[in-house]
N, C-alpha and C positions, 0 to 999 in steps of 0.2 A: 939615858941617851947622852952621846957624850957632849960637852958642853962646843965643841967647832962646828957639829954637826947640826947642833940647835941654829948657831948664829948662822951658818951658812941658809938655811933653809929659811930663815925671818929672814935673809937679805932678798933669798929670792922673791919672796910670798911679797916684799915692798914694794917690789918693782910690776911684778906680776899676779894680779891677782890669780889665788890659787883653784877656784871658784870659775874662772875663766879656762884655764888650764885644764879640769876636768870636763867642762863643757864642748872644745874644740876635741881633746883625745877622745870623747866618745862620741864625738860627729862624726872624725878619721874611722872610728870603730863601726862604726852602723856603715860607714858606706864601701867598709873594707866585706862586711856582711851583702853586703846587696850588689856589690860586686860580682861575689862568686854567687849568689841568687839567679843573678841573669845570662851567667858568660855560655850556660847551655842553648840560652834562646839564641845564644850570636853566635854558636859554633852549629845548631841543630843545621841548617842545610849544608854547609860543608861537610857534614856526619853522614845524610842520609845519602841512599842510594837511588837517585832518583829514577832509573831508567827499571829498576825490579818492580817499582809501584806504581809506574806511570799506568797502567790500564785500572787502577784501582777507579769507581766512576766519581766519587767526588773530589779525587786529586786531577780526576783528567778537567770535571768542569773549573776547577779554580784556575788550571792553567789556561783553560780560553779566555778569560779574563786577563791574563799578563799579556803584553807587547813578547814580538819576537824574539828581540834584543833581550827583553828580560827573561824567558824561557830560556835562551841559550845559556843565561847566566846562572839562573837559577840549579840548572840541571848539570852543576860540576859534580858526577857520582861520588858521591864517600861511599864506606865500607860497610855501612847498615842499612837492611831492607828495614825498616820500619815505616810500617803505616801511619796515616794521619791519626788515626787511634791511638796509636801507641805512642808514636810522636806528643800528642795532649796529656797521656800518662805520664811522662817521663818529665814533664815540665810542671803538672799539675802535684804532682807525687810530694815534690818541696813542702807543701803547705802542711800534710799530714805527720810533720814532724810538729805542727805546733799545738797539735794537740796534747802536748803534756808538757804545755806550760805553765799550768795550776803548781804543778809537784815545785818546777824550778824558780817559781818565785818564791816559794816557801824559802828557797835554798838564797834568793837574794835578800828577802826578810831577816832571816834568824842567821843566817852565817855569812853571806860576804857576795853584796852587788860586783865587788869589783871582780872577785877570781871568778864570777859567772860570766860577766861578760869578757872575762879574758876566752874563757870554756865557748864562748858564743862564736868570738874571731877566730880561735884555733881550730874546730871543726870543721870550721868552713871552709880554712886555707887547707886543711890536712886532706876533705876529701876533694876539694878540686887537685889538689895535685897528683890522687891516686885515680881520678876518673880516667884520663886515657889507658894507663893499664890495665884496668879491673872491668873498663867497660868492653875491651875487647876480651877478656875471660868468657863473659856471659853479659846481657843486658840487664838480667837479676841483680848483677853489682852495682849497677848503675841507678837502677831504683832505690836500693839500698844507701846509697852514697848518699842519695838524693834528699830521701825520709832525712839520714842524720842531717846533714844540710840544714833541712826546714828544722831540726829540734835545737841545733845551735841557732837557728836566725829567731825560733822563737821566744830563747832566751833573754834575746835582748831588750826586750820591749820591757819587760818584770825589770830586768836588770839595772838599766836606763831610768826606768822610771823610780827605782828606789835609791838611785845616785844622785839625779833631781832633787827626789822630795829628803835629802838629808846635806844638801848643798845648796841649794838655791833659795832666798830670803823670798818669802811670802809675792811682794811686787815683782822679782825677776826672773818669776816661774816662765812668764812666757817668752821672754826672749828668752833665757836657757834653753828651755823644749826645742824652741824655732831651731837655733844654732847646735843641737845634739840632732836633732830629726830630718832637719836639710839633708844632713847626710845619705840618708837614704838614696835624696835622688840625684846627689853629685858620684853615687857609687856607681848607680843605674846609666847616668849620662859615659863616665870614664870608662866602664864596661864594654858600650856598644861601640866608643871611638877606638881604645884600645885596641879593642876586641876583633874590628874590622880591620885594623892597621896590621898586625900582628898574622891574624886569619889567611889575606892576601900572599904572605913573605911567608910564613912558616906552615902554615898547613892549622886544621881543626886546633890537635893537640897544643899549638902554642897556647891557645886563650887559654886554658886551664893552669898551664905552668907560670903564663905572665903574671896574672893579675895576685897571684901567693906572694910575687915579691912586696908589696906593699906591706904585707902583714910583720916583717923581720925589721922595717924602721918603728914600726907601731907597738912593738911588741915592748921594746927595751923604755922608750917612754912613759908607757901605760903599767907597768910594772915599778916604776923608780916612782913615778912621780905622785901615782894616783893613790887614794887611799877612799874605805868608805867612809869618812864622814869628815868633818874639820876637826875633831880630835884626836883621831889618830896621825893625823897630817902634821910631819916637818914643814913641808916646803910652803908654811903659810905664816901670816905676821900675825903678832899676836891682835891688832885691832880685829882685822879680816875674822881671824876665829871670834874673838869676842860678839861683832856684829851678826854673825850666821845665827850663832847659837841664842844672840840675847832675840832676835827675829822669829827661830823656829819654837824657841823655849825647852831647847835641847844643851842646858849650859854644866848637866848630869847624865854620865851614861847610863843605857837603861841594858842591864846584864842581862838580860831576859824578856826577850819581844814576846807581846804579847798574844794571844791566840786570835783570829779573823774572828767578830762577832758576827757571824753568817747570818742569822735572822735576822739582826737588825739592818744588817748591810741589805737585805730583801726585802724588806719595808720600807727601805730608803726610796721616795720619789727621788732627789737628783741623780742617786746611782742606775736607777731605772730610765733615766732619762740621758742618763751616758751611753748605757747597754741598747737601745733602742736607736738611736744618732748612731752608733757607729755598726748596728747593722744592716742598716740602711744606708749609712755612706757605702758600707764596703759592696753592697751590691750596684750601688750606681759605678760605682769605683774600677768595679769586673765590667759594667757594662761600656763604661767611656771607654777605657785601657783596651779590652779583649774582642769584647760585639761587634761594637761600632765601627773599628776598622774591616768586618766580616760584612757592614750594610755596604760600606762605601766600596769596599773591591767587588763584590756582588751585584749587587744594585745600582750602584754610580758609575762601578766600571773603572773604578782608579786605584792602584793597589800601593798603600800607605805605607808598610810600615815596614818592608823591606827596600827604604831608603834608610841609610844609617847616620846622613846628615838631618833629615827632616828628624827623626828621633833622635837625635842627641839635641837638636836645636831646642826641643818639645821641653827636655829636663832640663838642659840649660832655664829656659821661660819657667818653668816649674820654680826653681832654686832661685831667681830672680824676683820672683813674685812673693814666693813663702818668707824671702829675708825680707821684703821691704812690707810686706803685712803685719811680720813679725816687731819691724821697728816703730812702724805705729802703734801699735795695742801698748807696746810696752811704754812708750813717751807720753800716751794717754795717760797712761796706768799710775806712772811716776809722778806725772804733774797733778792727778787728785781728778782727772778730767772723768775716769769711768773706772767701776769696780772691778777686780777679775770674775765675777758674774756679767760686767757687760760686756771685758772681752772675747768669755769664752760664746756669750750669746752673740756676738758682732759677727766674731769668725764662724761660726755653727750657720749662722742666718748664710753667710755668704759662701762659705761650701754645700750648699743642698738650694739654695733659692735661682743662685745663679747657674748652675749643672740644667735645674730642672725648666730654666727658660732657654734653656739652648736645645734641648731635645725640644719644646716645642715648638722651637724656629723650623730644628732638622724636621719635622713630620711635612713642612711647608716648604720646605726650599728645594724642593723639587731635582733635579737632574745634575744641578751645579756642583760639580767638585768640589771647584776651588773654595768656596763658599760653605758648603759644608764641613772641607778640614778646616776651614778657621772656626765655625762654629764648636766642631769637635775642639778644638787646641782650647781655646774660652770655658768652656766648660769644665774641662782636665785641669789648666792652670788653679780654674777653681778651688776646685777641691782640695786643692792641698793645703784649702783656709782649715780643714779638718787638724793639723795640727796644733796651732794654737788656739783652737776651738773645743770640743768634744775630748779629744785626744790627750789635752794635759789637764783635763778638768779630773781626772781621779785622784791628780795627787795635792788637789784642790780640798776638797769633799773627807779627805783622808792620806796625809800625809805616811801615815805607820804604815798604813795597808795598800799604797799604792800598786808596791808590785803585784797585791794577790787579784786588785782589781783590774788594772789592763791586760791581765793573763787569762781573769776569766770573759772579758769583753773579747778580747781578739779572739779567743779559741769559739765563742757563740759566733763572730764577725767570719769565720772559715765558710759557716754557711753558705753563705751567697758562692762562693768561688765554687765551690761543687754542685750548688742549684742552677746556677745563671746558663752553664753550658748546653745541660742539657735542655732548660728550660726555652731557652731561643733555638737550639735548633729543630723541636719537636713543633714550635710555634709559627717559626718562618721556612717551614718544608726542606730543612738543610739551607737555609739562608735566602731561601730564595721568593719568598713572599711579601711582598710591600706590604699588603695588608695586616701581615703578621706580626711586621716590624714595626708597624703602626701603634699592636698591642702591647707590643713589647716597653716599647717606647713610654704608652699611658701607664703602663705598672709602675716602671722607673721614676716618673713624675709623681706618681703618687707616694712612694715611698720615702721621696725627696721632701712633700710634703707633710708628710709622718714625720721625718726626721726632722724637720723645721718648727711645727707648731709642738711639739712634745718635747723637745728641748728649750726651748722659748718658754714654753709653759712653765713646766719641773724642773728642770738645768740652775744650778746655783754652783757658785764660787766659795760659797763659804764654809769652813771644815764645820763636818756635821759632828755633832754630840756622841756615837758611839766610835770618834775617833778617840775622844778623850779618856783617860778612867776616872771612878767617879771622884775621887779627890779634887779633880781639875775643874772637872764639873760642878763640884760645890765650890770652890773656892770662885768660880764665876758669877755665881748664886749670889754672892753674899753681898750685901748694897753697900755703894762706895761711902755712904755715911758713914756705918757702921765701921767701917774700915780707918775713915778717919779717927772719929772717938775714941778706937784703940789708941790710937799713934797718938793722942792726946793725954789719953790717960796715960803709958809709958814715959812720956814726957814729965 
């Protein structure tokens, strides 16, 4: 490398930690991802044709629940007869791409986190830009579109999480995580503001073309600057690499990652106690997010979530709340005040303890609206303690194997999203059963319970024994006497 290029890249790395720099482009990256995640949910009523499906009977009863003013708004026709059915397929369809995120973690392990999560942001942008084309071909392309979509957005999570655990020093796992994962929901929030700005002025198809430009300033940064690990990285000082590497105990590259020890990763209580918390958050998760706005327009009579200010304000509070959670665990963490076993159980305790007292407000507070969206918002800000909780605890437990572990927890965690649908509308007669929702409700609290007392229990921060190989593992073994008498004897 030539020697201007060297100093250039230490000048930057002294001024800028380089450590920082990956952290922020793949917050940009997740929420460039979650961007085009959502822009269908913000274009789907400008899309559909309202006036082909209005005698469908469950689209007629939701709209006696809207105000006039809002029926007249709601019902600008787009170009597609699509059912409420199909409309849930078309949105739900995203997720079934993340089913083969096992394979492409492999691919962030053994060959390269960073050009995956480039593969993650570029799918996403490529087919939101071909959606208004290919979805007027046929609605098939559009499912399609959508599948690959979810296989890039599943990407990222392997991807991320093995950019993490090969950058981030043991104490600063958790604000890293916080400040890569926020993303997600500043993508979510700039989506629905964009999305409606845009929608308004240009028609459906704008959302799909806008939101790709973001992707062409992200692209040339995340390609110059980023590298996977601190040793292949210019643009870092030489302390900064020294510090990472003397912290991870990565200060030799390792030519050949090592194979997942599956069995013993099966026997692992705190990895079962990962897998267990976040299937259970993701179903409380579907249920705050998806249901509960279905009790409150139904039941309460107030229809939530077709305001685009109250939901951008919602992930605003989201990103609010997650950074300044985020900045306490890690000031604890720093100062010697709690382990990353107490962070991850602090924030675990408070995404599932806090969810699950707010539905049992909701079973009680009766008729009040207003009262219950705060309860709902409370609840939701919650949960997104699940990030520096549960969430970054794989690459805790097993820094090598990070990626293969959040790839196979998310892909078990898709459950809920395809149980929860049918599960409440079978339960509350198409939404329309107090009593039903009542049950709904006690599962959800149970589950939250599940996930509290069984992370709390088995949930640990600290890297287990078949991350190591066995060389590291003896050399742990061996008593610090003994070690000195060496150094003795040498002497």
């Amino acid at each position: 490398m030539p020697a201007e290029v060297v100093a250039k890249g230490s000048i930057l790395g002294k001024y800028v930690p380089a450590r920082c720099v990956m952290a922020v482009l793949g917050s940009i990256g997740m929420a460039i991802v979650s961007c085009h995640r959502v822009n269908l949910n913000v274009a789907m009523d400008a899309m559909v044709n309202h006036t082909a499906i209005y005698e469908i009977p469950l689209y007629t009863d939701y709209l006696k629940t809207l105000s006039n003013s809002t029926i007249l708004n709601l019902r600008k026709d787009g170009p597609f007869d699509w059912d409420p059915t199909l409309q849930g397929t078309l949105l739900t369809c995203y997720f079934w791409g993340f089913l083969v995120q096992i394979p492409l973690a492999h691919i962030a392990e053994n060959f390269s986190a960073k050009w995956l999560m480039f593969f993650s942001v570029a799918v996403n942008v490529v087919c939101s830009l071909l959606t208004p084309v290919l979805t007027k071909l046929h609605t098939g392309c559009l499912i399609l579109l959508r599948v690959l979509q979810g296989v890039g957005g599943g990407a990222s999570f392997p991807a991320m999480h093995v950019m993490i655990a090969s950058w981030a020093p043991p104490k600063e796992r958790t604000a890293m995580s916080t400040i890569v994962y926020v993303g997600t929901f500043v993508g979510t929030a700039l989506s629905i503001l964009i999305g409606e700005f845009v929608l308004e002025r240009w028609g459906w198809e704008s959302v799909f073309y806008v939101t790709g430009a973001f992707f062409y300033i992200w692209i040339g940064l995340w390609l110059i600057l980023i590298q996977d690990n601190p040793n292949k990285q210019r643009f870092i000082s030489p302390e900064e690499r020294q510090m990472i590497n003397r912290s991870l105990g990565t200060e030799v590259n390792e030519d050949h990652h090592p194979a997942v020890p599956w069995k013993k990763v099966f026997k692992s209580s705190p990895f079962w106690a990962i897998l267990i918390a976040h299937t259970c958050s993701n179903f409380g998760w579907h249920m705050f997010l998806v249901e509960i706005p279905f009790y409150i327009k139904y039941i309460l009579k107030f229809n939530v979530d077709r305001n685009a200010t109250i939901s951008a304000t919602l992930y605003s509070n989201m990103i609010i709340f997650l950074i300044s959670l985020g900045i306490i665990l890690h000031c604890l963490q720093i100062k010697g005040k709690i382990s990353a076993t107490g962070a991850r159980k602090i924030a675990t305790s408070v995404s599932s303890l806090v969810p699950g007292a707010c539905l049992i407000i909701l079973c009680f507070i009766g008729c009040q609206q207003d009262e219950a969206v705060a309860v709902m918002t409370v609840g939701i800000l919650a949960m997104t303690a699940k990030i520096p909780g549960f969430l970054t605890n794989h690459i805790d437990i097993a820094p090598k194997y990070a990626g293969n572990l959040v790839a196979l927890t998310n892909t078990v965690a898709i459950l809920p999203g395809i149980v929860v649908p049918i599960f409440v509308a079978l339960i509350t007669d198409g939404y329309k059963s107090i009593g039903g929702w009542h049950i709904i409700f006690g599962v959800t609290i149970f589950l939250f319970a599940v996930e509290f007392v069984v992370f709390v229990k088995f949930g640990s921060g600290k890297e287990q024994s078949w991350n190591k190989t066995p060389e590291e593992n003896e050399d742990e073994q061996i008593p610090l006497g003994k070690i000195n008498n060496f150094k003795s004897l040498l002497r």
